[in-house]
C-alpha positions in Angstrom: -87.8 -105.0 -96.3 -91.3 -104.9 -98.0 -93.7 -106.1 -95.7 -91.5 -105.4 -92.4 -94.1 -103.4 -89.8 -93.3 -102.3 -86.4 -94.0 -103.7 -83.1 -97.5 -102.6 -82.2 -96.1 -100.6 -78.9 -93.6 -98.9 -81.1 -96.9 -97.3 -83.7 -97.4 -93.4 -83.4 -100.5 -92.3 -82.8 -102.5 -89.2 -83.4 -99.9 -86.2 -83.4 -100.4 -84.3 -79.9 -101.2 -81.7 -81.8 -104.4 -83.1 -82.9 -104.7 -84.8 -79.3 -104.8 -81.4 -77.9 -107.6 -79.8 -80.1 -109.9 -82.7 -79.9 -109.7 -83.0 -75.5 -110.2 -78.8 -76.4 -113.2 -79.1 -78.0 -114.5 -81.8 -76.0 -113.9 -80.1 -73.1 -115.5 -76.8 -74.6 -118.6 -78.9 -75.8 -119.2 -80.3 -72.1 -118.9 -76.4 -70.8 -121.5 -75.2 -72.9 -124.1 -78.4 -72.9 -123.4 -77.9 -68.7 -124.3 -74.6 -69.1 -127.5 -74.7 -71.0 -128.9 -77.9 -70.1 -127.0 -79.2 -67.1 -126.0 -82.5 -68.2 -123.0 -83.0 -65.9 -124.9 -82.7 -62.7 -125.1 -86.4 -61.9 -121.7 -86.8 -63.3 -120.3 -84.2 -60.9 -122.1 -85.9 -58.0 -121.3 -88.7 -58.8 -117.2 -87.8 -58.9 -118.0 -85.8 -55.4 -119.3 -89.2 -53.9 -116.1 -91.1 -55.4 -113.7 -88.7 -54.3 -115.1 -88.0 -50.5 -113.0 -91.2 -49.1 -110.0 -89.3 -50.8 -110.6 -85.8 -49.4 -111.7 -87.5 -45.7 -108.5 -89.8 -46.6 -106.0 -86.4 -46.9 -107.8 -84.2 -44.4 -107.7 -86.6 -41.5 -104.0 -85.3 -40.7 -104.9 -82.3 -40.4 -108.0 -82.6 -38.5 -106.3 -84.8 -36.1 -103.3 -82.7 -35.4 -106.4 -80.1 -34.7 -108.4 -82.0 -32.7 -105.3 -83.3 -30.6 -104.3 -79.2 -30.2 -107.6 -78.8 -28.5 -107.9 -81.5 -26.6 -104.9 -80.6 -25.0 -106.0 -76.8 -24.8 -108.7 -77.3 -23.1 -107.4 -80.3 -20.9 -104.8 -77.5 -19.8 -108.1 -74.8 -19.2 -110.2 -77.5 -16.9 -106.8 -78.4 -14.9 -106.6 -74.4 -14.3 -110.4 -74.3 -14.1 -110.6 -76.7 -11.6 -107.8 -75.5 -9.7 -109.6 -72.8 -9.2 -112.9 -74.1 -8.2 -111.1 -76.4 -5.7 -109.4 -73.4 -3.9 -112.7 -71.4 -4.2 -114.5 -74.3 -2.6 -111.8 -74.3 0.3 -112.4 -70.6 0.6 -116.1 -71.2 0.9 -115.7 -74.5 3.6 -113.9 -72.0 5.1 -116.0 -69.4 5.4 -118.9 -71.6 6.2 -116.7 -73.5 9.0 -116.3 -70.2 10.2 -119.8 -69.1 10.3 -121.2 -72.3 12.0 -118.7 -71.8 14.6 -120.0 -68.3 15.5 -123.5 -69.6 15.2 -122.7 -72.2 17.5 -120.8 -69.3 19.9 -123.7 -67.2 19.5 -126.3 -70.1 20.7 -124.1 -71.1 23.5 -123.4 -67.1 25.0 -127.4 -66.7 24.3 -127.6 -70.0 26.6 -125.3 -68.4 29.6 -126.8 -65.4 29.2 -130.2 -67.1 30.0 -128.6 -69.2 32.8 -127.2 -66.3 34.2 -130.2 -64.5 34.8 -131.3 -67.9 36.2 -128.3 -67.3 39.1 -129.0 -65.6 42.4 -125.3 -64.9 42.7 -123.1 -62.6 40.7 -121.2 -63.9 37.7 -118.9 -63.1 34.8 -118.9 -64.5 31.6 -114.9 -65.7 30.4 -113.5 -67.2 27.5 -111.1 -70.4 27.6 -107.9 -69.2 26.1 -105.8 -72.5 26.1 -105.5 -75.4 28.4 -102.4 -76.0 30.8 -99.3 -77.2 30.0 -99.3 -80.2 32.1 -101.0 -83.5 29.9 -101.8 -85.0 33.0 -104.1 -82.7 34.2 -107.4 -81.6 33.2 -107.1 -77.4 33.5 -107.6 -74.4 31.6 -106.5 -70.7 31.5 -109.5 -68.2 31.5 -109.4 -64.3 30.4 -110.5 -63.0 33.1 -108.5 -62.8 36.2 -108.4 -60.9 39.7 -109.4 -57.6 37.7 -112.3 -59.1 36.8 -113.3 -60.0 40.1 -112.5 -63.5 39.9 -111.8 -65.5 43.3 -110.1 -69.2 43.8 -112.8 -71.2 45.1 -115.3 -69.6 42.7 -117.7 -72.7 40.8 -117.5 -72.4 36.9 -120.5 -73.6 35.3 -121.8 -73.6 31.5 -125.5 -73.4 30.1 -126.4 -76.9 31.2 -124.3 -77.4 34.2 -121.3 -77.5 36.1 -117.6 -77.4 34.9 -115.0 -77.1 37.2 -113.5 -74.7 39.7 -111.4 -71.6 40.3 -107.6 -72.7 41.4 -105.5 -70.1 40.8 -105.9 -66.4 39.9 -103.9 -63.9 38.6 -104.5 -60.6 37.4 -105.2 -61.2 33.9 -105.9 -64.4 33.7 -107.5 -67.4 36.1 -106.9 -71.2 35.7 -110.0 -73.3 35.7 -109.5 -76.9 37.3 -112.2 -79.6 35.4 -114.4 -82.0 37.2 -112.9 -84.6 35.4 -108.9 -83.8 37.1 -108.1 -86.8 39.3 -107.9 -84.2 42.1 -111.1 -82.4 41.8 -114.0 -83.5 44.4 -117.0 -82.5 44.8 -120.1 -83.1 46.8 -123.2 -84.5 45.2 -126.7 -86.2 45.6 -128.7 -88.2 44.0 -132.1 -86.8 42.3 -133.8 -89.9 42.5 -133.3 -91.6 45.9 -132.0 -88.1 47.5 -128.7 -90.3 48.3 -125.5 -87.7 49.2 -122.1 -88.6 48.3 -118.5 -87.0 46.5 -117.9 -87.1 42.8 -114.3 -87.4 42.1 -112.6 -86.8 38.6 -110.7 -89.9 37.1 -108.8 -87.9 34.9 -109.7 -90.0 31.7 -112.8 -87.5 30.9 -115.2 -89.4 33.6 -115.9 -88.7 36.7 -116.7 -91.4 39.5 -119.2 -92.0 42.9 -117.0 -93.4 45.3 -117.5 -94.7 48.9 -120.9 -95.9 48.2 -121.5 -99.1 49.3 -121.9 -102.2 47.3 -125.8 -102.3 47.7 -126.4 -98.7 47.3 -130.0 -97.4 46.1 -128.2 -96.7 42.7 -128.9 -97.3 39.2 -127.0 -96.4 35.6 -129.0 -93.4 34.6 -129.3 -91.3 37.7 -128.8 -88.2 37.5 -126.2 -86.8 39.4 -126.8 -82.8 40.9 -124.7 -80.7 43.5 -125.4 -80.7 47.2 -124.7 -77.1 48.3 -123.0 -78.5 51.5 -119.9 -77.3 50.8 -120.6 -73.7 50.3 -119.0 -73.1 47.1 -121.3 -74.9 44.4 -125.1 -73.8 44.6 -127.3 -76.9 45.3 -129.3 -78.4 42.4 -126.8 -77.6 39.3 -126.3 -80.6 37.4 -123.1 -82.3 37.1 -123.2 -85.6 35.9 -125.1 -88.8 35.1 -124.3 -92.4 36.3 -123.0 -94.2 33.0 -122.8 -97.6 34.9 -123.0 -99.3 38.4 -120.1 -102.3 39.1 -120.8 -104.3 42.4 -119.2 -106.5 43.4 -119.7 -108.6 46.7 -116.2 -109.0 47.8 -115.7 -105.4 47.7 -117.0 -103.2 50.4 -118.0 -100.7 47.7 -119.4 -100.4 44.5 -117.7 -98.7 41.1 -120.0 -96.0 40.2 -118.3 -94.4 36.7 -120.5 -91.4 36.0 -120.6 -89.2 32.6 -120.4 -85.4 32.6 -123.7 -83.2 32.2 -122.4 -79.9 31.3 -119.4 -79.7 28.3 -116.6 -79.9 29.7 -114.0 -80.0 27.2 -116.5 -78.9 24.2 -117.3 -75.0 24.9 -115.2 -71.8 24.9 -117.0 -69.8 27.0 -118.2 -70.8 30.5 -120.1 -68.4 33.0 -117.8 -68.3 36.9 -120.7 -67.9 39.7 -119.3 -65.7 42.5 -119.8 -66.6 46.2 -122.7 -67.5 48.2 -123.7 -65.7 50.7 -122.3 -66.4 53.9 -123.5 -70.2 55.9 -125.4 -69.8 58.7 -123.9 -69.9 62.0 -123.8 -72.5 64.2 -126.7 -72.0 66.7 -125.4 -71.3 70.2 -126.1 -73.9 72.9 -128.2 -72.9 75.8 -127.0 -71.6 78.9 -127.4 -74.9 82.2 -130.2 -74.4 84.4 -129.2 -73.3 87.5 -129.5 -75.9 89.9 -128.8 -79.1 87.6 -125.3 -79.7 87.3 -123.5 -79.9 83.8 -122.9 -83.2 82.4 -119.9 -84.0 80.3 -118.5 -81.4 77.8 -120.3 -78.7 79.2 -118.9 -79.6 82.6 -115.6 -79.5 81.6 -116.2 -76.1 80.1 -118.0 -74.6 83.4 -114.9 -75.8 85.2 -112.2 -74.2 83.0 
C-alpha cells in the first residue's frame, strides 16, 4: 500500500558493517590524539574513580576469605605461642622457687653455723626428713642417728632458739619430739622478772606457762628463755614469748599461752647440742662435832 511505513522499532539502521568501521576509526582516532597530546587522561581518571566501588565491590570476597585465613593462622600461632610461653614461665617459677629455696637454706645453715660456734658444747648439724606418722603428735625424723653420735635426751635447737628434743635414736635416723607436743615440758624463766617455771606444749602449735599463779609478775610480751636446771637444755637459749596472760580470780592459776621463738615447724635443718658436762655434786655434809650429839636425820644415821 503506497504510503504504508513500518513501526519505528522495526527501521534498520546503519548496516553493522558500516557500524563496525566508524567505532574502528573512532577508536583509532582516540589512540593516536592519546598518544600525542594526551587527551584521555582526565577521562581515564575519571572512569578509574567510577569504577573503584566496582573493583572494591568484586574484590571484597576475596580479600575477606584472605583476611579470615589469617586471622585464623595466626589465632592458631599465638594459642601455640602462648602455650609455650606459659610452660616456659612455669619452667622459670620453677626454677626461681627453686633458687629462693636454696637461698633461704643457705642463709639458715650460715645462721647454725654461726650459732654453733656460739655453743660450748658439741653439735651436729641434721636435716628433717619427714614428720611422724602419728597426726596427733608434733615429731620429726632426723638424718642423723646413733652413728652420728646422736643421744635421746640431747636439746635440738635452730639459729634463733630452741626446738625440741631427742626421743628416740636409731642408727640412721633419730626422732625429734617439738616443744609444741602436748607431752613435751620444759623448764623455763622469765627474762624480765627472773620468775622460773615449766613450759608445756599444747599440741595446737603453742606452747603454755602453767602453775603460775593468778597474780603472777607476768605480762604478754615476756620473753620466755631456758633455765638450765634440768641439765639437758643450756640456760639462756630462747624458747618462747608470752602471746597473752588469762586471770582469772576464781581460778588458782593463771592461763599463760606463749608463742614459739625459734621455727619450729618452718626450717629443715636444725643444729642437736650434745650434753653438758656433768652437774655438780651435791656437797657432802660435815662430819658432828664430837661432843654435841646428832639431832634428827643425822641421829638416825649415827645410830644405824
Amino acid at each position: 500500500m503506497a504510503g504504508h511505513s513500518p513501526p519505528p522499532f522495526f527501521k534498520r539502521g546503519p548496516a553493522p558493517l558500516a557500524k563496525l568501521v566508524f567505532f574502528v576509526t573512532v577508536s583509532l582516532a582516540m589512540l593516536v590524539s592519546d598518544l600525542n597530546m594526551r587527551y584521555l587522561d582526565g577521562f581515564r581518571q575519571g572512569l578509574s574513580v567510577l569504577a573503584y566501588p566496582l573493583q572494591m565491590a568484586a574484590a571484597s570476597p576475596a580479600d575477606f576469605v584472605r583476611n579470615a585465613s589469617d586471622y585464623f593462622a595466626s589465632l592458631v600461632r599465638l594459642q601455640i605461642e602462648n602455650k609455650d610461653l606459659k610452660a616456659r614461665q612455669l619452667k622459670g617459677a620453677e626454677r626461681l622457687l627453686r633458687l629462693d629455696q636454696l637461698e633461704q637454706e643457705n642463709r639458715h645453715l650460715r645462721a647454725l653455723l654461726e650459732a654453733r660456734e656460739k655453743q660450748s658444747v658439741k653439735s651436729v648439724v641434721a636435716e628433717i626428713m619427714y614428720t611422724a606418722k602419728d597426726p596427733f603428735s608434733r615429731k620429726v625424723i632426723l638424718d642423723k642417728g646413733a652413728q652420728a653420735g646422736i643421744e635421746a635426751g640431747q636439746a635440738v635447737v635452730d639459729d634463733i632458739g630452741v626446738i625440741g628434743q631427742i626421743t628416740r635414736v636409731f642408727p640412721m635416723q633419730s626422732e625429734l619430739t617439738l616443744l609444741t607436743d602436748k607431752d613435751q615440758a620444759i623448764p623455763v624463766m622469765i627474762v624480765r622478772s627472773g620468775m622460773r617455771a615449766v613450759l608445756f606444749g599444747s599440741g595446737n602449735g603453742l606452747m603454755e606457762l602453767r602453775y603460775l599463779a593468778a597474780n603472777a609478775d607476768v605480762q604478754a610480751g615476756d620473753r620466755v628463755v631456758t633455765s638450765g636446771l634440768d641439765g639437758v637444755f643450756l640456760a639462756g637459749l630462747p624458747v618462747a614469748t608470752v602471746a597473752r596472760v588469762e586471770r582469772d580470780q576464781a581460778q588458782a592459776f593463771a592461763r599463760i599461752p606463749c608463742l614459739p621463738a625459734a621455727g619450729v615447724e618452718r626450717f629443715s635443718h636444725v643444729l642437736v647440742l650434745g650434753h653438758q658436762e656433768t652437774l655438780m655434786s651435791r656437797p657432802v655434809e660435815p662430819e658432828p662435832v664430837a661432843g654435841k650429839p646428832a639431832k634428827g636425820r643425822k641421829a638416825r644415821a649415827a645410830k644405824e
